[in-house]
C-alpha positions in Angstrom: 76.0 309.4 43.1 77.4 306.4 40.9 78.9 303.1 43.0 80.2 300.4 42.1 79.1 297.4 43.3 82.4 295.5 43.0 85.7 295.8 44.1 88.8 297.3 41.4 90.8 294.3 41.3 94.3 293.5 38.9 92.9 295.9 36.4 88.6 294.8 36.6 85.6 295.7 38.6 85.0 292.4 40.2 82.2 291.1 42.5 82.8 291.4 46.5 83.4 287.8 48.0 80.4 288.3 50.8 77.1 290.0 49.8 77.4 292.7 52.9 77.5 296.3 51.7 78.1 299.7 53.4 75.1 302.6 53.3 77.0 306.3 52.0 75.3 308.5 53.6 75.8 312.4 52.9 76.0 314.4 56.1 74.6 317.3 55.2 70.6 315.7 55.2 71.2 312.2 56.4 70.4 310.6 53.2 72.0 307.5 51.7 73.4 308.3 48.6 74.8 305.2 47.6 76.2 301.2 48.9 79.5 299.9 48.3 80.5 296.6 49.2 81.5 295.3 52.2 85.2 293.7 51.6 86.1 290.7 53.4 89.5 289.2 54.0 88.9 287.3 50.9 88.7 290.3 48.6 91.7 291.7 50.5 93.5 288.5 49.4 92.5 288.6 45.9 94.0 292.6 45.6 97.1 291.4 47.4 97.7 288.9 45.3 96.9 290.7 42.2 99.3 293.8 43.8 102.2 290.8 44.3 101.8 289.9 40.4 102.4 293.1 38.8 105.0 293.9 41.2 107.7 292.7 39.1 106.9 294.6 35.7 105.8 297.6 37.2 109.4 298.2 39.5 111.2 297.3 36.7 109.3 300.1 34.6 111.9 303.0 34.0 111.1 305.7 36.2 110.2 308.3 33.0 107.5 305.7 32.1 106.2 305.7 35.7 106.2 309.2 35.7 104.6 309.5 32.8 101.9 307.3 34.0 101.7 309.9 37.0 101.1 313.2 34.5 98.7 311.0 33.1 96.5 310.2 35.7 97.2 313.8 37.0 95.5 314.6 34.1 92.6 313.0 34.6 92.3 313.9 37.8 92.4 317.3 36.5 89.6 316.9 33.6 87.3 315.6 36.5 87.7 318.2 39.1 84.3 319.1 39.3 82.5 315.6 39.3 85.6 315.0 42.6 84.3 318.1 43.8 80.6 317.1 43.7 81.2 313.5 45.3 83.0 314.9 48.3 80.4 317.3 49.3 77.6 314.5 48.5 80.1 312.0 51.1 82.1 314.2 53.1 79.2 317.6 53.4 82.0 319.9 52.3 80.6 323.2 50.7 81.1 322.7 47.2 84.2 325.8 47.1 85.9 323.9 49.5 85.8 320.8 47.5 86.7 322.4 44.3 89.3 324.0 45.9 91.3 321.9 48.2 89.4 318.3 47.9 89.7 318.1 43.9 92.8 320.4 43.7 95.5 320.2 45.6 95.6 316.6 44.8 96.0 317.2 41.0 99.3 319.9 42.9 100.5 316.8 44.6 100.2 313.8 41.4 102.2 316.7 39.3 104.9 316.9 42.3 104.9 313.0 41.7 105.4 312.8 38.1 108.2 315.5 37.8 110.2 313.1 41.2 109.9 310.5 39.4 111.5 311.7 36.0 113.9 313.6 38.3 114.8 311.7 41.5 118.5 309.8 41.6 117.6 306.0 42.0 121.4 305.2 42.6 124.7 307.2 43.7 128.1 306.4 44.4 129.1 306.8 48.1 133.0 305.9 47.7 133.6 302.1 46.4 130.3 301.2 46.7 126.9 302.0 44.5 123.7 302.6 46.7 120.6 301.4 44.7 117.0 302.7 46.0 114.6 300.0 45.6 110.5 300.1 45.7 110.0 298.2 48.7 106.9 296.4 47.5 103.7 296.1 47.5 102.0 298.8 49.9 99.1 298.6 51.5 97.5 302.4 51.9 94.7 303.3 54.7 93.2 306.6 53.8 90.7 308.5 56.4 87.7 310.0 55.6 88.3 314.2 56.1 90.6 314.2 52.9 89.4 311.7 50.8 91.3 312.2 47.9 94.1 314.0 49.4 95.3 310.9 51.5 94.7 308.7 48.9 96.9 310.5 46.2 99.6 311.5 49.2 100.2 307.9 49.5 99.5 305.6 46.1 101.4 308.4 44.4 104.7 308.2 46.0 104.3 304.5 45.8 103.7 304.6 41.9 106.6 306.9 41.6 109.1 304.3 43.8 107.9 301.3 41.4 105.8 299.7 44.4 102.2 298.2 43.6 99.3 299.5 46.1 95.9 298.5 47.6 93.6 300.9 49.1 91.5 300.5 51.6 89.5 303.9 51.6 87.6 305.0 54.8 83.9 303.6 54.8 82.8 306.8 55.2 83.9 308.0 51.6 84.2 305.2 49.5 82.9 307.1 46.5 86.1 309.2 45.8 88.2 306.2 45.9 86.0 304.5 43.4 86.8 308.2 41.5 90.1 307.1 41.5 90.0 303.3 40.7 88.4 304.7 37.6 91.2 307.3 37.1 93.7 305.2 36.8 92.5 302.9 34.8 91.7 305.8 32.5 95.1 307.0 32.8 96.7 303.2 31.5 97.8 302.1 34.6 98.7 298.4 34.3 96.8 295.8 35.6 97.1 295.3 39.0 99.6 298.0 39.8 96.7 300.3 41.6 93.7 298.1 43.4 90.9 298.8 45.3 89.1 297.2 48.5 86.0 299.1 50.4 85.5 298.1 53.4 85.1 298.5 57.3 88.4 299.1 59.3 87.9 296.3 61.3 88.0 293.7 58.8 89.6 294.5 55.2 91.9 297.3 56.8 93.0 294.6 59.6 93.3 291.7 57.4 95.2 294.3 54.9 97.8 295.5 57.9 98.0 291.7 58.6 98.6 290.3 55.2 102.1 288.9 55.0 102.4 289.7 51.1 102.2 293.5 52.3 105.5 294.8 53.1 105.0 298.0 54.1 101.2 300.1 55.7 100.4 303.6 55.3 97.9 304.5 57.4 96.2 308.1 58.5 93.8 308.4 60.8 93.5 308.0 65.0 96.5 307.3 67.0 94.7 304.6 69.0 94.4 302.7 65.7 97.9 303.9 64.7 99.3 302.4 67.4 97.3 298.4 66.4 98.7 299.0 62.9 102.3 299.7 64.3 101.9 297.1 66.7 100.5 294.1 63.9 103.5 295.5 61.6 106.3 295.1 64.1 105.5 291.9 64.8 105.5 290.7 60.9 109.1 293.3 61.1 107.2 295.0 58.2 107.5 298.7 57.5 105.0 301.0 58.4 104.4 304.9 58.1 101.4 306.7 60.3 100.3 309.9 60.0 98.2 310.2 63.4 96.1 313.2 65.4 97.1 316.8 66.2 96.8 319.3 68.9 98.8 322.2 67.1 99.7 325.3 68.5 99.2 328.8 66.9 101.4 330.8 69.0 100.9 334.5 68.7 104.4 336.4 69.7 103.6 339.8 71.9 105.3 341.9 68.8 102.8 339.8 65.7 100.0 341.2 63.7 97.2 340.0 66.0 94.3 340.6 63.7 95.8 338.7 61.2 96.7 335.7 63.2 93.6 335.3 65.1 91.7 336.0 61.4 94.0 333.1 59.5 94.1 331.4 63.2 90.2 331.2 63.2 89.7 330.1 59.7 92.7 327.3 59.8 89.9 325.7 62.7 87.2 326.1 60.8 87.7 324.3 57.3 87.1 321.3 56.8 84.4 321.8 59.7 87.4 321.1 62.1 88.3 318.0 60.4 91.8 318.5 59.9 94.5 316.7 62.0 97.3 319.8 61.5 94.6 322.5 62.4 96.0 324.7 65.0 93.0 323.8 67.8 95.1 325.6 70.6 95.7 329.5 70.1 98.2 330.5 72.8 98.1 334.8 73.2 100.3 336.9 75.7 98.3 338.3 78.7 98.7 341.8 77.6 96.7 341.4 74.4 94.9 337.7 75.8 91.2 339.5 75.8 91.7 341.7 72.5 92.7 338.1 70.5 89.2 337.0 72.3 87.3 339.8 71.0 88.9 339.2 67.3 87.9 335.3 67.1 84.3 335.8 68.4 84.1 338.5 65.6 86.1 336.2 63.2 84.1 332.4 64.1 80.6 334.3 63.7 81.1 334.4 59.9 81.0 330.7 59.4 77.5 330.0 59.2 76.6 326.1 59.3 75.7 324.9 55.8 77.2 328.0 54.6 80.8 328.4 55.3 81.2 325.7 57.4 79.7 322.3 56.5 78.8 319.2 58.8 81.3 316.9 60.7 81.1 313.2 58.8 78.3 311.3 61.0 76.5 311.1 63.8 79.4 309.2 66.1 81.2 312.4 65.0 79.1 315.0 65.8 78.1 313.3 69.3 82.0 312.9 70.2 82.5 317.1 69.2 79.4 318.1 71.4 80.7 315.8 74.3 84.1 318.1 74.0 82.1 321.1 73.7 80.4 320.0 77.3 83.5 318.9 78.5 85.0 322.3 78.1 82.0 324.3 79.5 82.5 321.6 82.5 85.9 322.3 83.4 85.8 325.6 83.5 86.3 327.2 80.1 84.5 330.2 79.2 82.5 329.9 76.3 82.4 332.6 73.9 81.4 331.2 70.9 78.9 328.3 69.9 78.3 325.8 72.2 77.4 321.7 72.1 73.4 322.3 71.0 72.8 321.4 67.2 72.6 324.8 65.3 70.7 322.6 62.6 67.7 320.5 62.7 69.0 318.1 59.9 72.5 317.1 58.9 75.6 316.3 61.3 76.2 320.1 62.3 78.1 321.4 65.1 78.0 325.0 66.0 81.6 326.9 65.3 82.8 326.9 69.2 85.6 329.3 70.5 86.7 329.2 74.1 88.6 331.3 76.6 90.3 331.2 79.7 91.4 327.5 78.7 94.2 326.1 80.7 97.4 323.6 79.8 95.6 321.0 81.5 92.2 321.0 80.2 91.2 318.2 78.5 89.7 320.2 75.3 93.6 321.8 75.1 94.8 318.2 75.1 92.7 316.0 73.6 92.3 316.0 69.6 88.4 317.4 68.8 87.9 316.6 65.4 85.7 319.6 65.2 85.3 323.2 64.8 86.5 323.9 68.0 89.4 326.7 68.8 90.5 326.8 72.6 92.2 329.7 73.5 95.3 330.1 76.1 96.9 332.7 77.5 100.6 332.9 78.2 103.0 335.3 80.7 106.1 335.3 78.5 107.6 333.5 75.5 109.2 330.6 77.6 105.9 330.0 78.9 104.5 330.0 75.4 106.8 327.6 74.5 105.9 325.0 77.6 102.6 325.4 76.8 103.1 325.0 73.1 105.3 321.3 73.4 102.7 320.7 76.2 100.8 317.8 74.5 101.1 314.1 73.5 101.1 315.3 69.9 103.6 317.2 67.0 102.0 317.4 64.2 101.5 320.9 63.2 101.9 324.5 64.3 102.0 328.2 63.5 104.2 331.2 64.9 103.7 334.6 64.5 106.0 337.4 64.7 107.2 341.3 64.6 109.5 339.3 61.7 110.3 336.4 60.5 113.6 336.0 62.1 112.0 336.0 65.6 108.9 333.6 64.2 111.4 331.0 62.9 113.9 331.4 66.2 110.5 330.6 68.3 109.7 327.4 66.0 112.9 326.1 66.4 112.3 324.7 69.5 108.7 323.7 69.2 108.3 319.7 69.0 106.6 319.6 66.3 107.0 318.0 62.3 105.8 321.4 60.3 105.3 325.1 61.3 103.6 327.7 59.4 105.6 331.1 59.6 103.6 334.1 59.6 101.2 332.6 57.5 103.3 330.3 55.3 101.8 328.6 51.9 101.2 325.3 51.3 104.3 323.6 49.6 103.6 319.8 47.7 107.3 319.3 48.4 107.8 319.8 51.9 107.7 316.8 54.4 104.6 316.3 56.7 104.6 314.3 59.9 104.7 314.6 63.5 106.7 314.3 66.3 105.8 311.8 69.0 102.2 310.1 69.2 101.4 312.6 65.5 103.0 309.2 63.7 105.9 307.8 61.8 107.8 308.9 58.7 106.6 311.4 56.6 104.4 312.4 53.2 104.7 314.6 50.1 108.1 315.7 48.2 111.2 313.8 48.2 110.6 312.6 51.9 107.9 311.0 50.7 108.8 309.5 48.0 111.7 307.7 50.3 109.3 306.1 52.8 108.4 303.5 49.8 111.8 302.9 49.0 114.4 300.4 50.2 118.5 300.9 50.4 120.6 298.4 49.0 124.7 298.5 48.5 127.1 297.3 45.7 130.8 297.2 47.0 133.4 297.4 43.9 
């Protein structure tokens, strides 16, 4: 894998301040398959300063010039699907359909969503005697985890582009690759100088002295809630804005009257992709007693197809795969009855954990309220739909969900009073335009579409 050995500052590859770099290593055979450098406060500084500079130029850009600076990098996103593809599985240990797929596609869906917003979207409108102006707010400071690496990183930077702010990234140090991907993209795709920069680094120190920057005005962060709640905390007290898009523990409610082959089938493979990685993935399938043991007997049919290093690739490293086994135990523990997989290595090489499913799990369980992080569906049983619905809300966490139903009429009555940010129903598509973002300790504001696209602006009033 190609790495750059600098950072992508005001429009150049530059040298890191400190000599420190960061080992990628590809999860799937525990081989380093490149360094990047290790950025220090300094280098933070540097992209900050650069992101403050171009500011100006780039929010007063009309918007159909941003957006066409959007197709264009859309474009080139496009044109290098398959070398995206190749890096992710390389960093991440995605199976390469996955990555060409989801990984290197659906952020070429989202950059087009971005371009046509910004060509589109009403800036100003007139709200009696007064004109209300929407403003970029500034320069942004983006956060990206490691389990979408492109995906977060074009959910964020291109809403920002679109509002006329100036970004830095700081990329998880997991997958630094495919954020050097996209440094390169968008200086392929004309973007100006210092309007899109890049810092690799550990969490620690670039993404802390990034959150703690006083030039950055407002943080995008995904990734844990435990750090969510550091950023939040380090942005309220500078009375910057912040937006976090934290864990899961969704619920995939099964009404009695639903297809139940087809939602423990889509239920099954919703927990498996990504190798669990996914903060929306509905980890908690809750089943009416009647039909509890059948839905058991469908997802120990359904999880034995993915094969690790076939249909399911690795978790991201070692800390991973040690935290996901430690669940696994956890569940066998307390109780849970295991009916698929279990916490021993079904590989001899490469970060794998075995595709788990358990039964009999209770509300109180600590794999049904804890977010995994791995290929791990738990399994609860319910006595009527009021239950299902105190078990569904029954978490720290809103995020995600799914409801299934004899129609969609009964589904969508059902999700109404879940406490969560987005629900599937019976098996809804993904849409670039609809909002995502939880409810309670899932985060703060929201990404993709128009709802997106606000969180990087800022409301200001003319009175006539």
């Amino acid at each position: 894998m190609k790495a750059h050995d600098g950072m992508y500052i005001g429009g150049e590859w530059r040298p890191a301040v400190g000599q420190d770099t960061i080992a990628v290593v590809n999860p799937a055979d525990e081989k380093v398959i490149g360094h990047v450098p290790a950025g220090t406060a300094e280098d933070v500084d540097a992209a900050v300063r650069a992101a403050r500079a171009a500011f100006p130029g780039w929010a007063a850009t009309p918007p159909a010039e941003r957006a066409a600076r959007i197709t264009a990098l859309r474009d080139v996103l496009a044109a290098r699907k398959e070398e995206i593809a190749e890096t992710v599985t390389a960093e991440l240990g995605s199976p390469l359909p996955l990555s060409q797929a989801v990984h290197a596609g659906v952020p070429v869906l989202v950059a087009g969503s971005y371009a046509e917003l910004a060509a589109s979207y009403s800036f100003e409108e007139k709200l009696g005697n007064s004109t209300v102006l929407l403003e970029p707010v500034g320069v942004v400071g983006a956060i990206t985890p490691w389990n979408y690496p492109l995906h977060q990183i074009v959910a964020k930077v291109a809403p920002a582009l679109a509002a006329g702010c100036t970004v830095v990234l700081k990329p998880a140090e997991d997958t630094p690759l495919t954020a050097q991907l996209f440094a390169e993209a968008t200086e392929e795709a004309g973007l100006p100088a210092g309007v899109f920069n890049l810092v690799t680094g550990v969490g620690a120190v670039a993404g802390q002295a990034l959150a703690e920057h006083e030039d950055v005005d407002l943080v995008s962060f995904t990734g844990s809630t435990a750090v969510g709640r550091q950023i939040g905390a380090t942005a309220g007290a500078a009375v910057k804005r912040v937006a976090l898009e934290l864990g899961g523990k969704s619920a995939n409610v099964i009404l009695p009257g639903a297809d139940l082959a087809k939602a423990v089938n889509v239920g099954v493979a919703n927990v498996m992709s990504n190798s669990g990685q996914t903060c929306s993935a509905w980890t908690r399938m809750l089943v009416d007693a009647e039909r509890y043991e059948e839905a058991v007997s469908l997802a120990a049919t359904a999880v034995a197809k993915y094969v690790p290093g076939e249909r399911v690739g690795p978790v991201v490293n070692a800390k991973q795969q040690a935290r996901v086994r430690g669940y696994i135990e956890k569940g066998i523990e307390e109780g849970a009855r295991l009916v698929a997989g279990g916490p021993e290595a079904p590989k001899d090489q490469g970060y794998y954990v075995s595709p788990t499913v358990f039964a009999d799990v209770t509300p109180g369980m600590t794999i049904a309220q804890e977010e995994i992080f791995g290929p791990v569906l738990s399994i609860l049983r319910y006595e009527d739909v009021d239950d299902a619905l105190r078990i569904a809300n029954d978490t720290v966490y809103g995020l995600a969900g799914a409801v299934w139903g004899a129609d969609d009429a009964e589904a969508v009555a059902f999700a109404r009073r879940m406490d969560t940010g987005q629900v599937d129903i019976n098996g809804g598509r993904f849409n670039p335009l609809a909002p995502f973002g939880g409810y309670k300790q899932s985060g703060v504001g929201r990404e993709l579409g128009p709802h997106g696209l606000s969180e990087y602006l800022q409301t200001k009033s003319l009175q006539f």
